[in-house]
C-alpha positions in Angstrom: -97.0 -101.4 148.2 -97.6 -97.8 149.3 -93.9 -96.9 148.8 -93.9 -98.8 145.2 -97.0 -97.1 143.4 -96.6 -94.3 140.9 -97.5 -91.0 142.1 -100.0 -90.5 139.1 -101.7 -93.7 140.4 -102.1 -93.1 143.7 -105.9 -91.5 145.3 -106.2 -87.9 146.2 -107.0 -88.8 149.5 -105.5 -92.0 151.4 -103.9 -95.1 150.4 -104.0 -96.7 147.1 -106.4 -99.6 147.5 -105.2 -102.9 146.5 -105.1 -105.2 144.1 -102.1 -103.4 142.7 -99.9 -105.9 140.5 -96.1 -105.6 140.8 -93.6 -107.9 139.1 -90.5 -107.4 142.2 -90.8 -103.8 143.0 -92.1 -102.5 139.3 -95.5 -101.5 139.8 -97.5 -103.0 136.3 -101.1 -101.4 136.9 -104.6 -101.9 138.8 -107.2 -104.3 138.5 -108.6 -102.2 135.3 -105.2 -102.2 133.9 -105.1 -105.8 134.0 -108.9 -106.6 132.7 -107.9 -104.5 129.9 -104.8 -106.3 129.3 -106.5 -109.8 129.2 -109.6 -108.5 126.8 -106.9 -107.6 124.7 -105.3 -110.5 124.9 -101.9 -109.4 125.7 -101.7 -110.4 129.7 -98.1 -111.9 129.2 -96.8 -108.3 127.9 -98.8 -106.5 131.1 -96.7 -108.7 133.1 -93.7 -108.2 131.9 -93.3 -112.3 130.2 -93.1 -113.7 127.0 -95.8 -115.2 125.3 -95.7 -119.1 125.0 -95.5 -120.9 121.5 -99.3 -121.3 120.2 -100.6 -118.7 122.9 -103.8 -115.9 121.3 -100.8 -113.5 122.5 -98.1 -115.1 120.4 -100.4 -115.5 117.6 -101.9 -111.9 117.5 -97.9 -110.9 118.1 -96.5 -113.0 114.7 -99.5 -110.9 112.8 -98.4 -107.6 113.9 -95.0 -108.2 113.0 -95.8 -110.5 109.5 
């Protein structure tokens, strides 16, 4: 994890605490990151997936693009 985290992400002092989210090796964000991903509905895109058919995220997705 130490090795795999950003250097603008990282502490001033220490080592990054966790939870850290990676997808493989890419490093996607923190725990804020992620909160703010999911009250914006859009936790698939944070993660690096595709929205399922009928999903908030697919939905708010097809009205950005309509």
């Amino acid at each position: 994890m130490r090795e795999n985290v950003p250097e603008d992400s990282r502490p001033a002092s220490g080592n990054p605490l966790p939870p850290r989210l990676f997808n493989a090796s890419r490093y996607l964000g923190d725990y804020e990151a992620f909160f703010e991903a999911r009250e914006n509905n859009a936790v698939y895109a944070f993660l690096g997936l595709t929205a399922p058919p009928g999903s908030k995220e697919a939905e708010a997705l097809a009205k950005q693009q309509a």
